[in-house]
Structure formats: C-alpha cells, structure tokens
gemmi code that builds the backbone of each chain (N, CA, C; Angstrom):
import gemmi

chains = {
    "A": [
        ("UNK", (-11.332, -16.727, -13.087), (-11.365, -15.650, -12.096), (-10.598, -16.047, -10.835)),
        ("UNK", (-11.026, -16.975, -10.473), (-9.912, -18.046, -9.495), (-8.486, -17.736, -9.711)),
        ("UNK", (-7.952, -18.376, -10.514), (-6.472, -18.614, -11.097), (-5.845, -16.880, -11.012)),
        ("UNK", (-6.787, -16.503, -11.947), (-6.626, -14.991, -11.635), (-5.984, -14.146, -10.972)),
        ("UNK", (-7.449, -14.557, -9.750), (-7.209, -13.460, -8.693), (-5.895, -13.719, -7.690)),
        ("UNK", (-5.653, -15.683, -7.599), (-4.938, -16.262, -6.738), (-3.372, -15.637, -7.293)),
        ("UNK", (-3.060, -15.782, -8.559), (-1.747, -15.417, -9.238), (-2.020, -13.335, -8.980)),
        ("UNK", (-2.722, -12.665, -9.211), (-3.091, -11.273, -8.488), (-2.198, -11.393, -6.980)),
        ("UNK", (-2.620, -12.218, -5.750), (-2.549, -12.384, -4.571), (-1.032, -12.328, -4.388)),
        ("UNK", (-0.509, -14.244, -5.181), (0.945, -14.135, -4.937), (1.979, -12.817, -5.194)),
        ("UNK", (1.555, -12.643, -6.019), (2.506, -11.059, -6.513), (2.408, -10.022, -5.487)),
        ("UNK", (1.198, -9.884, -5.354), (1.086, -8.419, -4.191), (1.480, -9.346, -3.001)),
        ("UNK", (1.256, -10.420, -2.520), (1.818, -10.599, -0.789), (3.148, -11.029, -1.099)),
        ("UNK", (3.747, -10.986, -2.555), (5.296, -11.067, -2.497), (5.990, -9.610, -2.266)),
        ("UNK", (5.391, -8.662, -2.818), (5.498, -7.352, -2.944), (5.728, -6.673, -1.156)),
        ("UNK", (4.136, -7.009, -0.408), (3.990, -6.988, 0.686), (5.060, -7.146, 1.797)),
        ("UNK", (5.408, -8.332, 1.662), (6.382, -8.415, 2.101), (7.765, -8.483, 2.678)),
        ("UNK", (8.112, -8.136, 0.900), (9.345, -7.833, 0.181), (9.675, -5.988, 1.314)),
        ("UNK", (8.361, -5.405, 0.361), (8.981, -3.628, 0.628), (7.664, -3.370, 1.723)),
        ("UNK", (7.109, -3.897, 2.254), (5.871, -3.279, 3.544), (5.310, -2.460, 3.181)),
        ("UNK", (4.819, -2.274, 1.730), (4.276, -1.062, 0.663), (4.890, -1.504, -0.238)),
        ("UNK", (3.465, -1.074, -1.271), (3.464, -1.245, -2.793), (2.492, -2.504, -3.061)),
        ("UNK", (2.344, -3.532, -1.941), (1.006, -4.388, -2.631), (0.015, -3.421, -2.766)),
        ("UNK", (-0.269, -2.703, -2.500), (-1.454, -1.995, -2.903), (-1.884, -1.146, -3.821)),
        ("UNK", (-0.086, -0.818, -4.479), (-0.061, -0.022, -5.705), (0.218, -0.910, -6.685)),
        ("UNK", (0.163, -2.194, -6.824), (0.502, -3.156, -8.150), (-1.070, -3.991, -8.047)),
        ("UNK", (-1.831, -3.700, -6.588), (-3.035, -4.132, -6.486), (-4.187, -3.529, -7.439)),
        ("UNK", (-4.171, -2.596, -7.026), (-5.205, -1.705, -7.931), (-5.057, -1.877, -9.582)),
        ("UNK", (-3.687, -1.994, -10.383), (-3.977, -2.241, -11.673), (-4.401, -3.604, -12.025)),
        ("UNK", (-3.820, -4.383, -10.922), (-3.839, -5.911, -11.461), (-5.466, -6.408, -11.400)),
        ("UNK", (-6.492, -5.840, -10.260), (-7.510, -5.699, -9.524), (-8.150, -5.566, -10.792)),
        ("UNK", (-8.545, -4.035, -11.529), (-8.893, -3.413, -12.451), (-8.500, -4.432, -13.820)),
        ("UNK", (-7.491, -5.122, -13.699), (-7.358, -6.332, -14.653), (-8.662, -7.283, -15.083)),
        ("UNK", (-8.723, -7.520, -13.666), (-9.497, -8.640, -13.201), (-10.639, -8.071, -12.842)),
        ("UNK", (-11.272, -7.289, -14.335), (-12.400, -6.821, -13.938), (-13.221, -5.518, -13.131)),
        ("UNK", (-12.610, -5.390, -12.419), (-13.226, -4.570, -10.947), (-13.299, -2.960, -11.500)),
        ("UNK", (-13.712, -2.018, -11.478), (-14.077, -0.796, -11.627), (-12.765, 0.143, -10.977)),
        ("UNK", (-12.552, 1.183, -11.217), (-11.387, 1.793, -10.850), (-11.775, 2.073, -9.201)),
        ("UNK", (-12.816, 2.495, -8.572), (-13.124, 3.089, -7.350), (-13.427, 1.409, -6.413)),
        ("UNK", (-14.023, -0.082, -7.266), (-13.909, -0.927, -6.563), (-12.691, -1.450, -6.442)),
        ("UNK", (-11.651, -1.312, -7.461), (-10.073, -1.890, -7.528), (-9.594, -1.102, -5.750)),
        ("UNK", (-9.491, 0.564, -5.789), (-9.089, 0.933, -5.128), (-9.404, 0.554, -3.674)),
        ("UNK", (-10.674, 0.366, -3.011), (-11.628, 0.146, -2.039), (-11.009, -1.712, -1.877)),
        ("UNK", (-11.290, -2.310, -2.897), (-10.825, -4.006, -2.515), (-9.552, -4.163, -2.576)),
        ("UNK", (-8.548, -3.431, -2.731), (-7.339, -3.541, -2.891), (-6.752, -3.817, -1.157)),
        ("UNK", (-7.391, -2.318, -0.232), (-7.431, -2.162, 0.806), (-8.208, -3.618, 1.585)),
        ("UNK", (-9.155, -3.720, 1.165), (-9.609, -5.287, 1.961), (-8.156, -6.228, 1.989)),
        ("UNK", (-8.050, -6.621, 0.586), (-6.685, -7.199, 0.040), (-5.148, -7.388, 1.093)),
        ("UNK", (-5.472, -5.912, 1.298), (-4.078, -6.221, 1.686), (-3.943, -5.911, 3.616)),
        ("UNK", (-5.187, -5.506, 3.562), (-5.452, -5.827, 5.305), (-4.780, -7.018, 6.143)),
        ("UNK", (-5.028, -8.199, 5.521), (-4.815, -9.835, 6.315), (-3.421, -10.072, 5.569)),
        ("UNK", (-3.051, -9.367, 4.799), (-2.038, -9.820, 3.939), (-0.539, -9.145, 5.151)),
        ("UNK", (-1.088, -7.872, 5.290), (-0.221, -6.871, 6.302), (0.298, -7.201, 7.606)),
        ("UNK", (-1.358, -8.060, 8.064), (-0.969, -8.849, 9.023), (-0.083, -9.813, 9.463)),
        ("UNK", (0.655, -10.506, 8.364), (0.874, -12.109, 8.648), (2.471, -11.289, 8.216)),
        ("UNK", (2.580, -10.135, 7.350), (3.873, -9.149, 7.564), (4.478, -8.345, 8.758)),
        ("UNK", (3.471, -8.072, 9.341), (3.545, -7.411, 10.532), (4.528, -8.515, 11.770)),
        ("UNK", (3.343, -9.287, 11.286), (3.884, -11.140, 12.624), (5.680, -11.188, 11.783)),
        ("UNK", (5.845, -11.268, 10.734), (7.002, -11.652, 10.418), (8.104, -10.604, 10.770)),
        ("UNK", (7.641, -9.419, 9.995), (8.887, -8.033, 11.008), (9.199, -8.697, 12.469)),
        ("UNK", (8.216, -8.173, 13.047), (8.168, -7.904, 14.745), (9.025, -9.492, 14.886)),
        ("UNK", (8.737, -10.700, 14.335), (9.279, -11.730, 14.971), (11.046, -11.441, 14.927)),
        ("UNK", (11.611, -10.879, 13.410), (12.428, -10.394, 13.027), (13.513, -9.106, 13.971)),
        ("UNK", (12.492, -8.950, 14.277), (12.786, -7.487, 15.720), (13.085, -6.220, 14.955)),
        ("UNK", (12.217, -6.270, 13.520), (13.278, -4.773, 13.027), (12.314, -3.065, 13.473)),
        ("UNK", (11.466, -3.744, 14.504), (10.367, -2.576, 14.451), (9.943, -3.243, 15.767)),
        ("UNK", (9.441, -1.900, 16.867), (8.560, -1.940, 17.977), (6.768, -1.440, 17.520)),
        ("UNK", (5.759, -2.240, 18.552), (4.551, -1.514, 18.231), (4.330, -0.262, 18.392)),
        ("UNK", (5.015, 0.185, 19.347), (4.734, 1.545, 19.481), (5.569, 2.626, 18.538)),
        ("UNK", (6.112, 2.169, 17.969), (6.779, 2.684, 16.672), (5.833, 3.491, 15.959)),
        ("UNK", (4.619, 3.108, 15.860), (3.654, 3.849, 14.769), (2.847, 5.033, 16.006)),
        ("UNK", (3.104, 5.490, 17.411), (2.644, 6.124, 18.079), (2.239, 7.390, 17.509)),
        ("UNK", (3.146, 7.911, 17.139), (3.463, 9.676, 16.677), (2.994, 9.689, 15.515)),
        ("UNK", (2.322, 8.719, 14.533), (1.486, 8.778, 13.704), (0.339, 8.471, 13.465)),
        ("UNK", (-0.407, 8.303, 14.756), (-1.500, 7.678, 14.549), (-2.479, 8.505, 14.758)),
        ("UNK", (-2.504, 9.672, 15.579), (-3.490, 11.077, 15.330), (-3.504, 11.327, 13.784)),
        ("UNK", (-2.920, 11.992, 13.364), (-2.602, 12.220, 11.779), (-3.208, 10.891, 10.692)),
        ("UNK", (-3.159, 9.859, 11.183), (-3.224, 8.802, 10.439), (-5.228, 8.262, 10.899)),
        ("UNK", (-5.528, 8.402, 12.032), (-6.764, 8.296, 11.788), (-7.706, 9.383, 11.356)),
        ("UNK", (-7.384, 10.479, 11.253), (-8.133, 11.552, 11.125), (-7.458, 11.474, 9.112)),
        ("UNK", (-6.723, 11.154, 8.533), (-6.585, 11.202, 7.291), (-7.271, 10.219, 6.665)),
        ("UNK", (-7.548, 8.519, 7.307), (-8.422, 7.738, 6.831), (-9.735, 7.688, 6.820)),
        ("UNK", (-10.110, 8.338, 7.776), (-11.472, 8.801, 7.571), (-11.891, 9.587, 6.229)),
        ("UNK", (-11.285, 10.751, 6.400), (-10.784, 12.038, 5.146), (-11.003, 11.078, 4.040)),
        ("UNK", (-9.988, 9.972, 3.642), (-10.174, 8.996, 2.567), (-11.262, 8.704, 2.352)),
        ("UNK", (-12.228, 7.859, 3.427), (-12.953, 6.847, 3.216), (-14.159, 7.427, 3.072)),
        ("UNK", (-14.766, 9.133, 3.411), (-15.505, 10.095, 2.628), (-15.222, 10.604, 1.434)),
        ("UNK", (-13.872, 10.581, 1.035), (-13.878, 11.120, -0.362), (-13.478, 10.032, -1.749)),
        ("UNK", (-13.193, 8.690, -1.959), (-13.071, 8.110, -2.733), (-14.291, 7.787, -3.283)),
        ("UNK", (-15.779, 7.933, -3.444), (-16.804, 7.785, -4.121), (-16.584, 9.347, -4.796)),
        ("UNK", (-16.063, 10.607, -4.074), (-16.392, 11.941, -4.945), (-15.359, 12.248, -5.843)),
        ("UNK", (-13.806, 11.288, -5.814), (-13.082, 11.940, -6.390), (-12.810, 11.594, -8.173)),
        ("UNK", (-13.032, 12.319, -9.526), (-12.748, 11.769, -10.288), (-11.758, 10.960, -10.230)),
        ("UNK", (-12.424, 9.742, -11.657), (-10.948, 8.704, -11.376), (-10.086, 8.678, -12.265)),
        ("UNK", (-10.650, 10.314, -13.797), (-8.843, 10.563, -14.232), (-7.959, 10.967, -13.209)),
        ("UNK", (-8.515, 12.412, -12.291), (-7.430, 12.542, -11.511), (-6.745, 11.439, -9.781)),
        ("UNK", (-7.574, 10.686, -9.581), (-7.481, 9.759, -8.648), (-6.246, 9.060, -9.770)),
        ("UNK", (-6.578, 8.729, -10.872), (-4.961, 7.966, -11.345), (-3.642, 8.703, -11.587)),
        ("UNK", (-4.102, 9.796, -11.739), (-2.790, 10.755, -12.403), (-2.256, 11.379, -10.888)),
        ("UNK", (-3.306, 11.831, -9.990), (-2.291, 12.317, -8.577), (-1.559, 10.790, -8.054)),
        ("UNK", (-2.047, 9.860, -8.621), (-1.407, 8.653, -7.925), (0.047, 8.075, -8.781)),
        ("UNK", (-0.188, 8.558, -9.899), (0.898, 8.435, -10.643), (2.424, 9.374, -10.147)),
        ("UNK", (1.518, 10.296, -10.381), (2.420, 11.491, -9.872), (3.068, 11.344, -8.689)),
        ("UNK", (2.554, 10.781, -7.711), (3.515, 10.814, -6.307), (4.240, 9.552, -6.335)),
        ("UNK", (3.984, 8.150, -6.859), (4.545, 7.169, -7.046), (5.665, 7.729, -7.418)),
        ("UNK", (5.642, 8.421, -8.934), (7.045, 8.870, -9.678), (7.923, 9.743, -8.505)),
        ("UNK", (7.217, 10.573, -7.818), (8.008, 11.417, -7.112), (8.409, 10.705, -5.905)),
        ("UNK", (8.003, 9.726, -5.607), (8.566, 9.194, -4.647), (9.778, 8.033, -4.827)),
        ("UNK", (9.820, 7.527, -6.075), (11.033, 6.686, -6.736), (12.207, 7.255, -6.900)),
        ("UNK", (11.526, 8.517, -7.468), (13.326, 9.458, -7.453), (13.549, 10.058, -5.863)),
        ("UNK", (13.040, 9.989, -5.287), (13.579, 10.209, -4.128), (14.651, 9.376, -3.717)),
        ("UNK", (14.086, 7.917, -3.354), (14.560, 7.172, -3.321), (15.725, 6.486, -4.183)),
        ("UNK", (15.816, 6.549, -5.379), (17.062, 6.611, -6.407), (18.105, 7.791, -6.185)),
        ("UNK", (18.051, 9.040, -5.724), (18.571, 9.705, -5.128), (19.259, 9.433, -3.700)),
        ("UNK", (18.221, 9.317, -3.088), (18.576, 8.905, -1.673), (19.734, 7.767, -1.174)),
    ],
    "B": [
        ("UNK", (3.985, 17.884, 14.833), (3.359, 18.453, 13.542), (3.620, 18.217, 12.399)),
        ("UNK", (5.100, 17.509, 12.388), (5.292, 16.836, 11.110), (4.719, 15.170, 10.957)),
        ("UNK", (4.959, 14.596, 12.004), (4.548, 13.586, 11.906), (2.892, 13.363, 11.928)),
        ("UNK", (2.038, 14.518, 12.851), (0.755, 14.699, 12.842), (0.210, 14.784, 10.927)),
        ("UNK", (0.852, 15.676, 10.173), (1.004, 16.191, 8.761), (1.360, 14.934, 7.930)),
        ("UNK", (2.121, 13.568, 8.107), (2.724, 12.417, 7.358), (2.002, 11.294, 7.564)),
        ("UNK", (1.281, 11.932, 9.235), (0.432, 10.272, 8.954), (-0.655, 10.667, 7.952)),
        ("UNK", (-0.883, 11.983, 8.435), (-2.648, 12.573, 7.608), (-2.493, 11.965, 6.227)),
        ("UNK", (-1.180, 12.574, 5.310), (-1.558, 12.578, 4.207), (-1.169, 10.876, 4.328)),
        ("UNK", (-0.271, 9.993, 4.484), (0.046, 8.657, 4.277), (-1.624, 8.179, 4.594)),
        ("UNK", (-2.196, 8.502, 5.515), (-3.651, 7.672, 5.565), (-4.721, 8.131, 4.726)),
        ("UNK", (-4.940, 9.068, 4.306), (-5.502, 9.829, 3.629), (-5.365, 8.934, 2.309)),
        ("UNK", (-4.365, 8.772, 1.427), (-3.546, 8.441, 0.290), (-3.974, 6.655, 0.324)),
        ("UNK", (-3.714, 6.229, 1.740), (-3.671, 4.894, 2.013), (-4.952, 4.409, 2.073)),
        ("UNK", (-6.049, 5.575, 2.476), (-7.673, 4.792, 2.624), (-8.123, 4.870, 1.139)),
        ("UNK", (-7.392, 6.059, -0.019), (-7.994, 5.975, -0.888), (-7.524, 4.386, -2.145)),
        ("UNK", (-6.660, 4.041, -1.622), (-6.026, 2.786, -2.132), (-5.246, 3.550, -3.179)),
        ("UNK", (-4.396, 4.912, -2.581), (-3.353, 5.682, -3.811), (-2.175, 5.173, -3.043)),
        ("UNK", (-1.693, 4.317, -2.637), (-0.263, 4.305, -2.250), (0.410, 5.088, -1.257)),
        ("UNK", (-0.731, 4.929, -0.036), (-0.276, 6.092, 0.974), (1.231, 5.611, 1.864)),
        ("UNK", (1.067, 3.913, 1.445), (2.423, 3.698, 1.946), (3.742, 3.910, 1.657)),
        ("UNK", (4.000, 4.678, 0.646), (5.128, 5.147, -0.126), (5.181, 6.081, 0.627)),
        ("UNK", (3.779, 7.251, 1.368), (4.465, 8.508, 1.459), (4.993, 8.569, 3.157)),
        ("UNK", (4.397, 7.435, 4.266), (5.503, 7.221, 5.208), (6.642, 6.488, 5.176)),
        ("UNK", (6.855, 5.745, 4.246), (8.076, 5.070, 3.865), (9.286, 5.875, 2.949)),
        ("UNK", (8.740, 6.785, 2.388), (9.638, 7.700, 1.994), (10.285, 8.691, 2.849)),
        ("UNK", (9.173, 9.210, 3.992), (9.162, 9.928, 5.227), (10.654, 9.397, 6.472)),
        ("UNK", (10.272, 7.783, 6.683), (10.885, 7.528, 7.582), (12.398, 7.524, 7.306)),
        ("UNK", (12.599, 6.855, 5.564), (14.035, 6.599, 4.742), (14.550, 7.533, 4.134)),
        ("UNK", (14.225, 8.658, 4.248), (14.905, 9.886, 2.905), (15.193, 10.996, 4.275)),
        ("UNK", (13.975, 11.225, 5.046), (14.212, 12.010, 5.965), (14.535, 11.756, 7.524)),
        ("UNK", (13.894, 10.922, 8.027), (13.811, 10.827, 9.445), (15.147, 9.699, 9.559)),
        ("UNK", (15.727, 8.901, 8.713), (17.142, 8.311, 8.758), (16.851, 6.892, 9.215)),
        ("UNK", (15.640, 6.610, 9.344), (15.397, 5.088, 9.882), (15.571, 3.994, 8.846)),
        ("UNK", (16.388, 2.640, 8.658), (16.597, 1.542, 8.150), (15.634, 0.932, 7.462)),
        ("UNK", (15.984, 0.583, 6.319), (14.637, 0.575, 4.973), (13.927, -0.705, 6.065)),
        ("UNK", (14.170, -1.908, 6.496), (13.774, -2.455, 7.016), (12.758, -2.748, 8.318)),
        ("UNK", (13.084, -1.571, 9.098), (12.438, -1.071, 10.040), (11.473, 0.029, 9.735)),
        ("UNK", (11.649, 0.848, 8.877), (10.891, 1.418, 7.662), (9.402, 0.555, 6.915)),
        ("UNK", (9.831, -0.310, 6.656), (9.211, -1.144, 6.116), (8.253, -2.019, 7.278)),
        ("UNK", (8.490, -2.192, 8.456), (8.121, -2.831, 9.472), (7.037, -1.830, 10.593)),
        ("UNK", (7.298, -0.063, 10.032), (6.395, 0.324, 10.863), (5.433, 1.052, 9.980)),
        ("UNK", (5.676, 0.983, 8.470), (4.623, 1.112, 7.733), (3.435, 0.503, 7.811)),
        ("UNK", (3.825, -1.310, 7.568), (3.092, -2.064, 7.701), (2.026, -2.283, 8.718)),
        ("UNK", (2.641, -1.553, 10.324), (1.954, -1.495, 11.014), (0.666, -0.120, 11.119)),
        ("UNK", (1.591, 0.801, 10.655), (0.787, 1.865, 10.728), (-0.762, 1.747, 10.215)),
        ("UNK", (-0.860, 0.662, 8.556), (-1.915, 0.528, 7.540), (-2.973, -0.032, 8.348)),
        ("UNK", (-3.013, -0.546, 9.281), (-3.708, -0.996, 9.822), (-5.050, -0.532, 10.610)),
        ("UNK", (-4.846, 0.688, 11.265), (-6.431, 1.449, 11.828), (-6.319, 2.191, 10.738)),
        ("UNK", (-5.672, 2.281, 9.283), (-5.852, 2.994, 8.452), (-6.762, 2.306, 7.289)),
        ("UNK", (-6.665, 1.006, 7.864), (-7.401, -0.014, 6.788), (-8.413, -0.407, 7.214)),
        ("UNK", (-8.929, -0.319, 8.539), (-10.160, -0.447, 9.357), (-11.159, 0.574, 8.768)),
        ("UNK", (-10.168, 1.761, 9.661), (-11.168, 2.993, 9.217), (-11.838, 3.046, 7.752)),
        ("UNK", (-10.919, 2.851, 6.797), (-11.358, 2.922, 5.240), (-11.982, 2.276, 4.962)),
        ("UNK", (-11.837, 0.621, 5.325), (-12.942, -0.348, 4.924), (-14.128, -0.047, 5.305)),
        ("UNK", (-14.457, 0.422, 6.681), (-15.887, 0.742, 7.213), (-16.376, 1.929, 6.416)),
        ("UNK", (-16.097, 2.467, 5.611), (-16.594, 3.920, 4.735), (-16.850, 2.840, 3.246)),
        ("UNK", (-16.161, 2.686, 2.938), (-15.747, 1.465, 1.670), (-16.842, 0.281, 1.315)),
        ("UNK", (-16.964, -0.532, 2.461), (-18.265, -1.115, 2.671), (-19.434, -0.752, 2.523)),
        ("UNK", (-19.798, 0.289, 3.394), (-21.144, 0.776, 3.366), (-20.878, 1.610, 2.065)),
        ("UNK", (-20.352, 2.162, 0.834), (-20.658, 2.416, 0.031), (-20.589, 1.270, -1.298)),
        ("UNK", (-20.367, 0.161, -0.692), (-20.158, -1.048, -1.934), (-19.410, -1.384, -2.285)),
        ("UNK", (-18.164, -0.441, -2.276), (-17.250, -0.784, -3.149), (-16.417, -2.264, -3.160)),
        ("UNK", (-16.184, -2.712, -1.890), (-15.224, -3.895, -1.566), (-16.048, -5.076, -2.412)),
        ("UNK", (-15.358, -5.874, -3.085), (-15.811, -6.786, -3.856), (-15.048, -8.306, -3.212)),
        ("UNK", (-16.087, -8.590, -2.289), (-15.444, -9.817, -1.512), (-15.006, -10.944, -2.054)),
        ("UNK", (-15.612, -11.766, -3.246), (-15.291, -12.359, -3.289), (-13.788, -12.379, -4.477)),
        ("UNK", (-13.789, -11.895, -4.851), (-12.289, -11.276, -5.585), (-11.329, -11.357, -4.394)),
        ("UNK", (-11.582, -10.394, -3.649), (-10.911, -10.208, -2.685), (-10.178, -11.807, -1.544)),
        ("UNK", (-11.310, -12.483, -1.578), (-10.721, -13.540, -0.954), (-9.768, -14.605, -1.668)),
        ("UNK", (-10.398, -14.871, -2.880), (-8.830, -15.374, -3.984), (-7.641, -15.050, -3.671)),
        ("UNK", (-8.302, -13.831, -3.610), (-6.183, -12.919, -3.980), (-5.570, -13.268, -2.713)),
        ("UNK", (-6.490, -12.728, -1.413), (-6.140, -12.636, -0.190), (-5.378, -14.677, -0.112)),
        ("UNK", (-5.904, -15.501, -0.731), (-5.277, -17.155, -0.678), (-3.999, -17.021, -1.344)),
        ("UNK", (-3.843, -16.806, -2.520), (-2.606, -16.579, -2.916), (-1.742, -16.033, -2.302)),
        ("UNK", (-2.542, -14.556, -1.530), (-1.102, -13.247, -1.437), (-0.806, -13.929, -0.105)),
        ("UNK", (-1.283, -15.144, 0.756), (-0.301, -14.993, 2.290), (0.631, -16.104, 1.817)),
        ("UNK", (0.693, -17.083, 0.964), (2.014, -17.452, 0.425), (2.720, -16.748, 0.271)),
        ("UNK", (2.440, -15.317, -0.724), (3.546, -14.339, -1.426), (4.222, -13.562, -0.358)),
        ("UNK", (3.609, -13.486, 0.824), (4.137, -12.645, 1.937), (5.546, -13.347, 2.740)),
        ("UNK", (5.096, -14.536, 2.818), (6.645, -15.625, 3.209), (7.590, -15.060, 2.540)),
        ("UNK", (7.307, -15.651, 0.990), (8.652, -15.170, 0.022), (8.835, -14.320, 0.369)),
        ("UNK", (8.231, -13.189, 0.070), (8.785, -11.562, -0.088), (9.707, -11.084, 1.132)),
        ("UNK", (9.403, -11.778, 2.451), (9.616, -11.364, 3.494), (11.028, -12.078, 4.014)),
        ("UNK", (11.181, -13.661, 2.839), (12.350, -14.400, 3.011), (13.733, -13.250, 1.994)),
        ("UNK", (13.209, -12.935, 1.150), (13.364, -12.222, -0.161), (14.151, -10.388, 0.006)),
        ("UNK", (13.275, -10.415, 1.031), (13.620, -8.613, 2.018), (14.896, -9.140, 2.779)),
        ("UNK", (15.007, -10.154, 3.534), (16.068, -10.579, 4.187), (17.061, -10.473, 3.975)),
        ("UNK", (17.236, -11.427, 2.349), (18.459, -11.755, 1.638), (18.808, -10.542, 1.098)),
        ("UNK", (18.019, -9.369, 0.383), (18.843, -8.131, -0.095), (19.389, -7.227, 0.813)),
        ("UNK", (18.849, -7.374, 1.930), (18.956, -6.039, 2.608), (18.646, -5.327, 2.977)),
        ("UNK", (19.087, -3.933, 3.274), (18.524, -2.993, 3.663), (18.736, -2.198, 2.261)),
        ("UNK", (19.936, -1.917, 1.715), (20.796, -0.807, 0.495), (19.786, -1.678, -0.845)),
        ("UNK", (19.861, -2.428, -1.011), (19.830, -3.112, -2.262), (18.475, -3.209, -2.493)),
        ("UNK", (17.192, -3.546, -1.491), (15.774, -3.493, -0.793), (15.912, -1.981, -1.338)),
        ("UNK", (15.866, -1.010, -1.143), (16.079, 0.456, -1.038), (16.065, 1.069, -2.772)),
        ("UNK", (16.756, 0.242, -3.431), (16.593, 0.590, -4.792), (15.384, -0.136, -5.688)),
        ("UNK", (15.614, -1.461, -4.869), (14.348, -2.262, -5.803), (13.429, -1.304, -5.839)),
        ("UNK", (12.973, -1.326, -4.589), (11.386, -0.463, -4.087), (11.186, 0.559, -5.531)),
        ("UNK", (12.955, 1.709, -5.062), (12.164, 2.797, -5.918), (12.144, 2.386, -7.306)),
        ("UNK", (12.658, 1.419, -8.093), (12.615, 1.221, -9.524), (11.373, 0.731, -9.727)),
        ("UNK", (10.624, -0.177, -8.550), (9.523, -0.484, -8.489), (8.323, 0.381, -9.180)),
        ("UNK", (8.419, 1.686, -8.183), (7.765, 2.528, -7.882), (7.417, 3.340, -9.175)),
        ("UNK", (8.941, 3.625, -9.659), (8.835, 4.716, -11.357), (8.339, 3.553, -11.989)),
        ("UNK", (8.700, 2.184, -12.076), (7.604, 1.767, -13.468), (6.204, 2.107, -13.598)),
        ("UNK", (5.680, 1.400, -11.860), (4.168, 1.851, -11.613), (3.487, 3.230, -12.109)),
        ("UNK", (4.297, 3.743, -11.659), (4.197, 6.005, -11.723), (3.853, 5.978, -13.095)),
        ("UNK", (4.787, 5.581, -14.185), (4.547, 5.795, -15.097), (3.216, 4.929, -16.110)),
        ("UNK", (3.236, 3.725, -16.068), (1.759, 2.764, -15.877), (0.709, 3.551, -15.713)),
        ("UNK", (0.852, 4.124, -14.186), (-0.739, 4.400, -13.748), (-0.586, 5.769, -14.542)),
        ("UNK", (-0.108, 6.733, -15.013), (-0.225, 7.646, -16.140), (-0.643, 8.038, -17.052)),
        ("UNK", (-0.168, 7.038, -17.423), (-0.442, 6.664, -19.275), (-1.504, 5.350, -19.475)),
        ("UNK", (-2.169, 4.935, -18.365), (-3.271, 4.108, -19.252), (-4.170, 5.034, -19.146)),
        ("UNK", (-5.407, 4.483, -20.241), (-6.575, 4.805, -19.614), (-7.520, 4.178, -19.242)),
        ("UNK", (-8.606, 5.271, -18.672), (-9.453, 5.332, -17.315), (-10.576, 4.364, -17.735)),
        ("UNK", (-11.083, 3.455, -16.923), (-12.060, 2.090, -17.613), (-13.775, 2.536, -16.690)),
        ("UNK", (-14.578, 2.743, -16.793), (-15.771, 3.404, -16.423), (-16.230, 4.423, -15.840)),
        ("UNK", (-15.409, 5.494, -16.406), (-15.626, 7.107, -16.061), (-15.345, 8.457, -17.072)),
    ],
}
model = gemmi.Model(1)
for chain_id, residues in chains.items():
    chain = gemmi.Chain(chain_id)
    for i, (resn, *xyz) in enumerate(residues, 1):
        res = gemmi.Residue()
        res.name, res.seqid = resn, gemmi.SeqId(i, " ")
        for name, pos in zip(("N", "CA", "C"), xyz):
            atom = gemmi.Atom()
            atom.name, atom.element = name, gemmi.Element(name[0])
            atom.pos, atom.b_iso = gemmi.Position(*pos), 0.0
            res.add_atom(atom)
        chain.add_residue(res)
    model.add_chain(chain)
structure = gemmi.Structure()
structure.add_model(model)
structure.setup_entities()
C-alpha cells in the first residue's frame, strides 16, 4: 500500500507540475486503484493534491510566469462553486459523476488539439 | 460575469475531484489568450480556497482517507520538481499538446470503465 500509494504520488506531482492540472484527474483512477471507493478517490484526491499545488505554486511564482492576484476575478465564482461541490459529491451518482467527467475531459482535449 | 460563471463551474468541478482544472485552463488558453505557462501558474493558484473549501465538506462527511493520502502526498512533492523542471524544457506550444493528448486518453478511460461500489 506504501509502494503503491508513493509510485500513485510521483506520477500525479509529476503531472502537477508538468501541466498545473490533471494530477487530480490521473488521481482519482490511480486512487480507486489503490483501493479507495469512487466518492473517497474523488474527496482524497483533493487532500492529495492540496500540498502538492503548493510547492507548484512556490515554483511558478519563483519562475515569474504568474502574479497572486492573477486569480482575483475568479475567486467570487470559485468560492461559491466549491462549496456547491463540497454539498453535492455524497448526492451525486457515481455512474454519472464518471461519465460527466469523462465527457468534459474529452471536450476539453479537442479543444486544445484544435487550439 | 464570465469569469464570475468559470470560476463557479472550474470550482464546482474542482471540489468534486472532476477535473475542474481543465475547465479554467482551457478558459485562460483557448479563449482569454494567456500563455499555457502562466495558464498553468494561475490555475494552480486558483485550487487552492477551492481545496480548503471542499476538504472542510469532504471531511466532515468521511470521505478523505488520510492515510493513503499521505503516501502519495511523499512521493508526489518529488514528482512536482520534475514535472515543473519538465514544463520548462517543452514550453509553452509543445506543453499545450501534451496536456490535451493527456486529457483524451483520460476522457476516454474514465468512460469506459466500470463503476466499483455503486
């Protein structure tokens, strides 16, 4: 479970790092690998990648490619949507919790392959 | 109102552990014209009262499984060096495609398995 979770870790804080998103979407299957329930994968994924974000955050900013106040104009919207989350992931089925998550992943790759 | 509308759903997406960081990182690079890198640098920041808020709902319903969580969390701040030495060397253009090829394998993964205690 050790070896596991530690080889789990390297991958997502390589991920983390790499694109500043997506440890958390290679978290949840690898998580669910290693045991964990689909609604605890999702919920510890977020623990996961909290301290992980951090030590990314220190590396950008040292980098200079981003100011703090950069995230200003999103942060109304952004606390009032995590809340929203953190009441509804015990109610939401978890066929469709995987398939809307599928679904926007895909739609968001071809964007980007486009783009 | 757009950005009020991108954080909602990016945190929303992001407390449920669906990948809410794709949907301001797609936001800032497809539309708003900002550098995958700097992109990438105010995502990271954004997750943050987005990961507070969620954990405190998350917790008090059980879900966080700490000690899992702290393994990974030993491994993943090694993986964050690399990745972050790793973001450097590609770029901004080249960073920009990984991501999304990334992204369609996952898409399609989380699809087609199935669902393990529900």
């Amino acid at each position: 479970m050790k070896l596991k979770s530690m080889a789990t870790g390297i991958l997502v804080g390589i991920l983390n790092g790499l694109f500043g998103a997506g440890g958390g979407m290679v978290a949840v299957p690898l998580l669910r690998n290693n045991g964990l329930e689909d609604r605890q994968a999702h919920a510890t994924s977020i623990a996961v990648i909290l301290p992980l974000s951090l030590v990314s955050v220190f590396l950008y900013l040292q980098s200079g490619h981003m100011q703090l106040d950069d995230i200003f104009p999103f942060l109304p919207g952004g606390i009032l949507g995590a809340a929203a989350g953190g009441l509804l992931l015990n109610k939401i089925p978890v066929k469709w919790l995987r398939r809307i998550f599928g679904i926007l992943i895909i739609y968001a790759a071809i964007r980007l392959l486009r783009g | 109102m757009v950005n009020f509308l991108i954080g909602f759903s990016a945190a929303l997406l992001g407390a449920l552990g669906m990948g809410g960081g794709s949907v301001l990182l797609v936001y800032l690079t497809a539309f708003a014209g900002v550098e995958q890198l700097t992109a990438q640098g105010i995502n990271l920041m954004f997750f943050f009262p987005v990961a507070i808020i969620a954990l405190i709902f998350h917790c008090r319903n059980k879900l966080v499984q700490f000690k899992i969580a702290a393994f990974t969390i030993i491994g993943g701040i090694g993986g964050v060096f690399l990745g972050k030495w790793l973001a450097e060397f590609l770029g901004n253009g080249l960073l920009r495609k990984a991501f999304a090829v990334g992204l369609l394998l996952l898409g399609i993964h989380e699809i087609f398995t199935k669902t393990k205690n529900d």
